[in-house]
C-alpha positions in Angstrom: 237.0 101.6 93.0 240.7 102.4 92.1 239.8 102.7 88.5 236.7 104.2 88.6 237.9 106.9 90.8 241.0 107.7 88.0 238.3 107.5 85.2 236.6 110.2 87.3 239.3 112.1 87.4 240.3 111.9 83.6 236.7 112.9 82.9 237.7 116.1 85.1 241.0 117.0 83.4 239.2 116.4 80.0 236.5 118.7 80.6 239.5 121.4 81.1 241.9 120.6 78.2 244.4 119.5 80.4 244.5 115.7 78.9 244.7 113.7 75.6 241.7 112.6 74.7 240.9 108.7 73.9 243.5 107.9 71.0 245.9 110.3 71.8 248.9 110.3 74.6 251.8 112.4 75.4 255.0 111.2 74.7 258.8 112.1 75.2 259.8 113.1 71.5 263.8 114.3 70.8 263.4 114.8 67.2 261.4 116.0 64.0 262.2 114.7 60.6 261.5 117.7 58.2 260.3 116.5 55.3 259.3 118.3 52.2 256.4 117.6 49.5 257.9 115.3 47.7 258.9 113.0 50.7 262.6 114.1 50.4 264.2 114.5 54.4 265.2 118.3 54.4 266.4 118.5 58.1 266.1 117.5 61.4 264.8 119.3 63.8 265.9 118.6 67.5 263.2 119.4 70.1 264.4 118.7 73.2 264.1 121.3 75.9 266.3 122.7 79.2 264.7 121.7 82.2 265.8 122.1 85.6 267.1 118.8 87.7 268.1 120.0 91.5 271.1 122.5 90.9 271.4 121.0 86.7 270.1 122.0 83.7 269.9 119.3 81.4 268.1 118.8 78.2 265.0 116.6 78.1 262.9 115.2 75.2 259.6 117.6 74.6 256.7 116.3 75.7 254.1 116.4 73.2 250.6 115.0 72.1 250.9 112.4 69.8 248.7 109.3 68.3 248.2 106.9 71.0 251.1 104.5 71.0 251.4 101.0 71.9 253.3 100.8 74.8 252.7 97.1 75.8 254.4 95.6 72.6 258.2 94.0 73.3 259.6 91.6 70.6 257.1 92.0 68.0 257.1 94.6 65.1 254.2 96.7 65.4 254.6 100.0 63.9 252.8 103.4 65.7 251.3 105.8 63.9 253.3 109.2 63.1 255.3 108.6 66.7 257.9 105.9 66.5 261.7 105.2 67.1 264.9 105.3 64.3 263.8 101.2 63.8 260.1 102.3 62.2 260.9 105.3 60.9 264.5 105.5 59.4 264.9 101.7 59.2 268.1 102.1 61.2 269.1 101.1 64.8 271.8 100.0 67.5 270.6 96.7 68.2 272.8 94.6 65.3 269.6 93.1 64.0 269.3 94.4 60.2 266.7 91.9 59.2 264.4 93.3 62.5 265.2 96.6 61.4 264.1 95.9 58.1 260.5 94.4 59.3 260.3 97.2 61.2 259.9 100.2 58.7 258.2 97.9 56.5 256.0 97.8 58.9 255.5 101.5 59.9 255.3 101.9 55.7 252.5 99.2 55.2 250.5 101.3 58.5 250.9 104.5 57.3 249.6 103.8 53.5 246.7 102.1 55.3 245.8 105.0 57.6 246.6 108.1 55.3 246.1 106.6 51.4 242.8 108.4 50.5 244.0 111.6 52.0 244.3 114.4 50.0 246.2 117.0 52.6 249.8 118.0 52.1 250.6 116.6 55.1 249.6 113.1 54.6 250.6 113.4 50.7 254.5 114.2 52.4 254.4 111.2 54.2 253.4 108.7 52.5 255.9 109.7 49.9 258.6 109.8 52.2 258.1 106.1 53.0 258.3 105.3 49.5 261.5 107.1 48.9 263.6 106.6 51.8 266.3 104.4 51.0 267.3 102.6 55.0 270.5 101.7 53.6 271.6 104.7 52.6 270.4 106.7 56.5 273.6 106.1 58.3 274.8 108.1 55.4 272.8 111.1 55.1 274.4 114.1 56.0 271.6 115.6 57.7 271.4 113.2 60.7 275.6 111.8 60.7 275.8 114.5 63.3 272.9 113.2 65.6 273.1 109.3 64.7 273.7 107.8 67.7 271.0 109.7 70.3 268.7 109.5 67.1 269.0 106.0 67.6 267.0 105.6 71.2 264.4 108.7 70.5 261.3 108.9 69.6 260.5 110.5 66.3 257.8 112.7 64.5 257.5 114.2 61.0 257.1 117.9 60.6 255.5 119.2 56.9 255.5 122.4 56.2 255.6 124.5 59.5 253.6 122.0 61.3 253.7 118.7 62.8 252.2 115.9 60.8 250.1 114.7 63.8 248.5 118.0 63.9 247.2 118.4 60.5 243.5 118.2 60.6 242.7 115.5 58.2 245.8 113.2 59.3 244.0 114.1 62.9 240.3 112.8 61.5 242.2 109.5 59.0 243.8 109.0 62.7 240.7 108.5 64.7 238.7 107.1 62.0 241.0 104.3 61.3 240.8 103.7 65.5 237.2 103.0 64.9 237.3 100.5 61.7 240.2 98.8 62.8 239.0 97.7 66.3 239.0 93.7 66.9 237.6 94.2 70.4 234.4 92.4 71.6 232.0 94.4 72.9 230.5 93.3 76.9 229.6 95.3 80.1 232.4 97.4 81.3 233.0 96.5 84.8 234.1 100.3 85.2 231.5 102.6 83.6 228.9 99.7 83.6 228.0 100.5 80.0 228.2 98.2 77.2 230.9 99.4 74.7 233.9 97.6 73.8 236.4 95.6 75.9 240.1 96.3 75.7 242.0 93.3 75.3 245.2 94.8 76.3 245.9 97.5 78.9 248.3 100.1 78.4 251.4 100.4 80.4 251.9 102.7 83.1 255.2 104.6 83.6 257.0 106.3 86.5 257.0 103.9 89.5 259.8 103.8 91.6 261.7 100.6 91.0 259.5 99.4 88.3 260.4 98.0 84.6 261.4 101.0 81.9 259.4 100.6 79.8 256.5 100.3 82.2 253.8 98.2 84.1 250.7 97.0 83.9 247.8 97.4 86.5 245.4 94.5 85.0 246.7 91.8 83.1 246.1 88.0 82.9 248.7 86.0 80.8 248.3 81.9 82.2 245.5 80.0 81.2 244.8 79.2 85.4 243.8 83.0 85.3 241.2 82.9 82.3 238.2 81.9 83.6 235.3 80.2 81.2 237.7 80.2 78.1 237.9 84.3 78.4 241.4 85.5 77.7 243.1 88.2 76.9 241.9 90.2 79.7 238.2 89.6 79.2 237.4 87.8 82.0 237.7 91.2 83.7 236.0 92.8 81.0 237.1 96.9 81.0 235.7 99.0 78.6 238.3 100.6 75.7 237.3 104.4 77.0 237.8 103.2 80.5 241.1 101.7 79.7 242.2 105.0 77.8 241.3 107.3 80.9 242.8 105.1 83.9 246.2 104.7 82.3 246.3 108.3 80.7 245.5 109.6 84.1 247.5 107.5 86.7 250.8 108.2 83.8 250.0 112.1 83.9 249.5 111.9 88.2 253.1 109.9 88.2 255.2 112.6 85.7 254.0 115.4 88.1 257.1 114.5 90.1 255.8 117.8 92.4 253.2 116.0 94.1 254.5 112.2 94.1 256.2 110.4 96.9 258.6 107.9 97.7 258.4 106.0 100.4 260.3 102.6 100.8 259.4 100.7 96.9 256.1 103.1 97.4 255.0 105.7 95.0 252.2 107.5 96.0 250.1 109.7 93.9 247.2 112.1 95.1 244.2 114.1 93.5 241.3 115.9 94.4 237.6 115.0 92.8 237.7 118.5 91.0 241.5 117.9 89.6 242.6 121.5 91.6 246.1 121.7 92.0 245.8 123.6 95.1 244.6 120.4 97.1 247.6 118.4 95.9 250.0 121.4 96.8 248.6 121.7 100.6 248.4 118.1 101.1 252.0 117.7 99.7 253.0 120.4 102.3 251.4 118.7 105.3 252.6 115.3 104.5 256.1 116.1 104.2 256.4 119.4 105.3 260.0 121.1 104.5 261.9 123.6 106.3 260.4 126.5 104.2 257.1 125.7 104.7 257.0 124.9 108.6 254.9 128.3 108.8 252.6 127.2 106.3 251.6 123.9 107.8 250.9 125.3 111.0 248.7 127.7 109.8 246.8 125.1 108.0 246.5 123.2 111.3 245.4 126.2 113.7 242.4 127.0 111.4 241.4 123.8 111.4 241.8 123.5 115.2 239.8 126.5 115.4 237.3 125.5 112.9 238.4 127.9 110.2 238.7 127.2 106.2 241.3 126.4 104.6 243.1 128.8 101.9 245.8 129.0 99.4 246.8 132.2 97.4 243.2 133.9 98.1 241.2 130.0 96.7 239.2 128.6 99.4 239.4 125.2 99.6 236.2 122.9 100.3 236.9 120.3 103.2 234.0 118.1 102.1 235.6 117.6 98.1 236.8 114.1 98.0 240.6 113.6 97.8 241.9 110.6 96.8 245.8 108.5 97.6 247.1 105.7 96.5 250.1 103.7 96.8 251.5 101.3 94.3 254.5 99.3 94.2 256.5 97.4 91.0 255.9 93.7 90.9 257.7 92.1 87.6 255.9 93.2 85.2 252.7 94.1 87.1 252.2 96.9 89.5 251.0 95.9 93.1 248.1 97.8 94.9 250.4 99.1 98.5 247.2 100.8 99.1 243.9 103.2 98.3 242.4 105.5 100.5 239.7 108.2 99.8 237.9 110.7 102.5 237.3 114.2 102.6 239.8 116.3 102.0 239.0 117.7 105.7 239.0 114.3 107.3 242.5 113.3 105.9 244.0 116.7 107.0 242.7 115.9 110.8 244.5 112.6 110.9 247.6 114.7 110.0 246.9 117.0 112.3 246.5 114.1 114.9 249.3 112.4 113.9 251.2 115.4 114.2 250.0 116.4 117.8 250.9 112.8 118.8 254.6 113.3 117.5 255.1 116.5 118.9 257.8 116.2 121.6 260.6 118.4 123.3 263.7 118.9 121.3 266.8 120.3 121.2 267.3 123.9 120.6 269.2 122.9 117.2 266.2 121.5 116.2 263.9 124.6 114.4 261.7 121.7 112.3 258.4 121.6 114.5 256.9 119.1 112.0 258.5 115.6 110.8 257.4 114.5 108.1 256.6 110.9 106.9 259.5 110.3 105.0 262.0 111.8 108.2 260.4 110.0 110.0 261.0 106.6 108.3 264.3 107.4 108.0 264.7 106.9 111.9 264.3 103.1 111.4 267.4 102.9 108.8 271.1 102.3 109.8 273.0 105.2 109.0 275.4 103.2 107.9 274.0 101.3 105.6 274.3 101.7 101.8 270.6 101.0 101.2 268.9 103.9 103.2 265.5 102.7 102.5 263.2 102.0 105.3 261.6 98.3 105.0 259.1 98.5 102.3 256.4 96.8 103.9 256.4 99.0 107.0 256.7 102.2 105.1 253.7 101.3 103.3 251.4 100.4 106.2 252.9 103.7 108.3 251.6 106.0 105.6 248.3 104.4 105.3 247.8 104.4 109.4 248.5 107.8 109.6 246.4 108.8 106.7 243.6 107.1 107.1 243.9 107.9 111.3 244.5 103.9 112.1 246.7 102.2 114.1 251.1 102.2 113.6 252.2 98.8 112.5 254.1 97.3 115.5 257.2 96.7 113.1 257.6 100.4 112.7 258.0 100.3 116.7 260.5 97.5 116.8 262.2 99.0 114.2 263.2 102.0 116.3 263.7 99.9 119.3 266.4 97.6 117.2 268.4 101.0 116.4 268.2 102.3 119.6 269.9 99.0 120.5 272.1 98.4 118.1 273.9 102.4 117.6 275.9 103.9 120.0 276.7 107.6 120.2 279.1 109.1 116.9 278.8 113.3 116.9 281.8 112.9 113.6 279.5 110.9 111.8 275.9 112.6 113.3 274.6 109.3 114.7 273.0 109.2 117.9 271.6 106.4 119.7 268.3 108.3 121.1 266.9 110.9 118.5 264.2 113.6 118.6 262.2 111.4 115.9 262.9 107.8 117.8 261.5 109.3 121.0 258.6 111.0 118.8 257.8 107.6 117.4 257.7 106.2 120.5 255.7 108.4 122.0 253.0 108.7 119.0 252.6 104.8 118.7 252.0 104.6 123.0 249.5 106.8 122.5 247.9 105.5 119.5 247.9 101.8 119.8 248.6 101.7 123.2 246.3 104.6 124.7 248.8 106.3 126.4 247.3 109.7 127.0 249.2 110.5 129.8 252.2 111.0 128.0 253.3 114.3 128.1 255.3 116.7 125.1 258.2 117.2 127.7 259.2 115.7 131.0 256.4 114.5 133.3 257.8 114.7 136.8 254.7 113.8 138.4 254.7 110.2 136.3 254.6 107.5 138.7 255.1 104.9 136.1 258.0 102.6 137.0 260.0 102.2 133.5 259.7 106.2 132.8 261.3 106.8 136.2 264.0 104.6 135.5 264.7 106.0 132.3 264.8 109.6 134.0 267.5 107.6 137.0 269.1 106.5 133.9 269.7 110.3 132.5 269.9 111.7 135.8 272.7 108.9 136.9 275.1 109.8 133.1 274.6 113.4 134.1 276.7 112.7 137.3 279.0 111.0 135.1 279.9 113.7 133.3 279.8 116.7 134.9 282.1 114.3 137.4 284.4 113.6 134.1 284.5 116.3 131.7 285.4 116.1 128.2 285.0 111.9 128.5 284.4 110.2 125.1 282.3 107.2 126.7 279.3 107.6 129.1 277.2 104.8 131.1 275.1 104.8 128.2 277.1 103.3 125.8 278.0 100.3 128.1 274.9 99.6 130.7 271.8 101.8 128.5 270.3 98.1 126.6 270.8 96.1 129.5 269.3 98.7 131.9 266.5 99.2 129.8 265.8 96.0 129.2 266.7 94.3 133.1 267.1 96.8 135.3 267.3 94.6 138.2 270.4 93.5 137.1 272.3 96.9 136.2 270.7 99.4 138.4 273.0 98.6 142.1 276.3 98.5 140.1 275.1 102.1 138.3 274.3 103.4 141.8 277.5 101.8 143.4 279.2 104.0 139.9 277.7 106.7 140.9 279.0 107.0 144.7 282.5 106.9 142.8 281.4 109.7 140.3 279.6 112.0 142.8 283.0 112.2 145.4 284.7 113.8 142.0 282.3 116.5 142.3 284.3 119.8 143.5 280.7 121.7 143.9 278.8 121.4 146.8 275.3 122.6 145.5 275.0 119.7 142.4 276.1 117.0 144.9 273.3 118.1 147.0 270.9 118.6 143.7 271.6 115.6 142.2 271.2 113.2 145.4 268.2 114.8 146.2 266.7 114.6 142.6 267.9 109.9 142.7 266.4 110.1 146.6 263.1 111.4 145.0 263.1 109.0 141.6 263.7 105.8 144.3 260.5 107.0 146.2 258.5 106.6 143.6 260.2 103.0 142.7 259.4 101.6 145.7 256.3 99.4 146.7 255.4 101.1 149.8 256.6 103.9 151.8 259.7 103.0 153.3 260.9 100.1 151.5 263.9 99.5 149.7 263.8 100.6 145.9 262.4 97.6 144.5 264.0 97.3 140.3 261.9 95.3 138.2 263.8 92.2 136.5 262.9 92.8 133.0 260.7 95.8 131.0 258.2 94.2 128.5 258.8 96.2 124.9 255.6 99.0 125.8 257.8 99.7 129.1 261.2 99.8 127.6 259.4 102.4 125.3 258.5 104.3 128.6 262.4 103.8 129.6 263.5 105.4 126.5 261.1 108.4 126.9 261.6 109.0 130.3 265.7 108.8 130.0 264.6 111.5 126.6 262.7 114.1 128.8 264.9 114.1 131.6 268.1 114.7 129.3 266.2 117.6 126.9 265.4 119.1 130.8 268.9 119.4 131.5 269.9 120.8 128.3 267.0 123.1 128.7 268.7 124.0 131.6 272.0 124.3 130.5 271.3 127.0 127.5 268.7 129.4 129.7 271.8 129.7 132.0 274.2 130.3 128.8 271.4 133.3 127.6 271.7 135.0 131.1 
């Protein structure tokens, strides 16, 4: 389904002239060797480009459309056609291996003769009598690339013939694809993709741009060991995949990962996107919801009310259909392989809505600081990291099955809940370095997975006063018992919550009477009448709704299982943002 769905989607970008056909790729190339008639190296021409890198401009090889290259070859010498490196095509190098080197251009000679030696263009005359002229001994010599030798050296190279690339010339273009044909040793069979019979790749090109994955690339379907060959098939043809299918997957997943606009990183997770039509405005609006930013905040709500209300979906005056299909998928580097994290396809509608539901479920009071109405993923990840830590990278496993329940509207994985419950736990209050036991995002998570795995509906955005649920109301004693604390002590650099918050949370019959015993201490401080009164009378209203019947003592549970010390978090959460809600409508009047 993966692959059929990218084929799909090369067939799209095809249609439009926005891909290389079968082959032809794009490629990184630094610089042109300008050769004249006669073969003879006039110049070289350097072709890289200024591009734009956060608050940088750097220079970047030109990416251009070249003969399809192998990318899967390693040790061997096997020379590409009209593309190559300073090894094939200068017979010079870095890597102190001369006789290599030597094999090397030999090699790209003995191709190039075979490709271009019955054609008559100037082009193809040039360079064929360039590698019969060019002396490799005499290159780290030659005056016109002493000045460049040593980036020369790990580029990629093209020739350029009067005015035009080589590649370009029509009849190199047509001796090119020709030869592709002649030359095949492939086996023809049933391609498992297009279901046609044509024939089967026996390699698989590399694909480029995962996070954390090998430079010079992975590969999605390979089978090296003879325990993965099944009836004597090798060489990958025991999953036999059609040559045009093989072209179109890789060529489409390497052009979905170099758009670095609309791919994310979560944990070892890349994830790419596209829409059955190919429209960029699909990938642009789903990249805004997903991880919405603090320029776009507007944006994504607007997206969400007209869906709310029914409404369509636009972007700079284009409509967008909520019924197209709109493809995600996650992959992750595994040696030399690339490992499915996962695939999910809907309607472009349906995957909006679980965003939209996802959202609703995270939505929770904050502080007035806070002006970001929407976290996205990747924030929100971040909640389960130690600040501390060099390695800021949320558990890759977890990441992976967090972005695929909220996309596809399933279930949180419990470890993203424990995760937050361990740094709640294990961080204490530090306003120098901005770390903070209990965030916005902890208690949002918190909330969301109650809701969703849990069914928690009756959790509320803000505080629920008329909640009658035992471990929120300790959690709002908790908050309500600090604030005595404090407005007791002002300017203290320690609170209740730093000592007693884990153990209260997590056995509350054990920490509760010494809190309340710290609290007749705390509240005789108070040199204000009215909040002595306020505050006992807000404790003698929590401790009604803790005991068993009317009348009895408060009766404090011994321990909170993990769903109640969740309910304990949220409930000490509301009851603090009500304060400070408090505290700035009386700094306004």
């Amino acid at each position: 389904m993966i692959l059929q769905s990218l084929v799909e989607y090369y067939g799209t970008l095809a249609k439009d002239g926005e891909i290389t056909e079968p082959g032809w790729c794009k490629a990184k190339v630094s610089y042109a060797l300008d050769i004249g008639e006669n073969g003879e190296l006039k110049g070289l021409i350097p072709l890289k480009e200024e591009e734009k890198k956060g608050k940088k401009t750097v220079m970047v090889p030109k990416n251009i459309k070249v003969p399809e290259m192998d990318t899967t070859r390693a040790s061997g010498v096997k020379a590409n056609f009209l593309c190559d490196n300073s090894s094939y095509f200068l017979g010079i190098d870095n890597k102190g291996k001369p006789k290599r080197t030597k094999e090397c251009f030999e090699d790209a000679k003995k191709k190039h003769k075979i490709v271009l030696e019955d054609i008559k263009s100037k082009a193809a005359i040039s360079v064929l009598k360039y590698f019969e002229t060019w002396n490799p001994e005499q290159a780290m010599e030659h005056t016109e690339l002493k000045e460049d030798l040593k980036e020369l050296m790990t580029s990629n190279i093209v020739f350029y013939v009067d005015g035009i690339y080589a590649h370009e010339d029509e009849e190199v273009r047509k001796a090119w694809e020709n030869y592709l044909i002649t030359h095949g040793e492939e086996e023809e069979g049933i391609c498992l993709v297009t279901g046609q019979i044509t024939k089967i790749a026996k390699k698989h090109g590399v694909i480029k741009g995962v996070q954390g994955g090998q430079q010079n690339g992975g590969v999605f379907v390979s089978f090296n060991e003879n325990s993965f060959e099944s009836y004597g098939k090798k060489s990958n043809l025991n999953a036999p995949i059609g040559t045009y299918a093989v072209h179109a997957y890789t060529t489409a997943l390497n052009d979905l990962l170099q758009d670095r606009s609309h791919t994310t990183i979560i944990g070892d997770t890349t994830i790419v996107y596209w829409s059955e039509k190919g429209e960029e405005e699909y990938k642009n609006v789903f990249a805004a919801v997903s991880e919405p930013t603090g320029d776009n905040q507007k944006v994504v709500d607007g997206v969400f009310k007209n869906l709310q209300a029914g409404k369509g979906v636009a972007v700079e005056d284009v409509s967008l259909d909520l019924n197209q299909r709109f493809y995600i998928l996650g992959i992750a580097p595994n040696a030399a392989r690339l490992a499915v994290r996962f695939f999910y396809q809907d309607s472009f509608g349906n995957i909006l809505n679980n965003l939209k539901n996802h959202y609703e479920r995270m939505n929770i009071v904050r502080p007035a600081s806070d002006t970001w109405e929407y976290l996205g993923i990747w924030r929100m990840l971040q909640e389960t990291v130690n600040k501390k830590s060099r390695d800021k990278k949320p558990v890759s496993n977890m990441a992976g099955a967090v972005y695929r329940g909220i996309i596809t509207g399933g279930q949180y994985p419990i470890s993203l809940y424990q995760s937050v419950l361990l740094r709640i736990r294990a961080e204490q209050d530090d306003s120098d370095s901005h770390i903070y036991k209990i965030t916005r995002g902890r208690a949002a998570i918190i909330k969301a997975f109650l809701m969703k795995n849990l069914h928690k509906e009756e959790l509320t955005m803000a505080l629920n006063e008329k909640s009658q649920n035992i471990a929120y109301t300790l959690g709002r004693a908790f908050a309500v018992l600090e604030a005595i604390q404090e407005d007791a002590n002002p300017g203290m650099n320690a609170t209740i919550k730093d000592k007693y918050f884990n153990s209260a949370c997590a056995t509350p019959a054990a920490i509760f009477p010494i809190l309340f015993k710290l609290k007749n201490s705390h509240i005789r401080k108070l040199d204000n009448k009215g909040k002595e009164i306020y505050y006992e009378k807000m404790l003698i209203e929590l401790q009604e709704k803790l005991s068993l019947e009317e009348g009895q003592v408060t009766a404090y549970p011994r321990r909170l299982s993990l769903e109640e010390q969740g309910m304990f978090i949220l409930g000490y959460y509301h009851q603090v943002q009500k304060r400070y809600e408090k505290k700035t409508k009386e700094e306004e009047k």
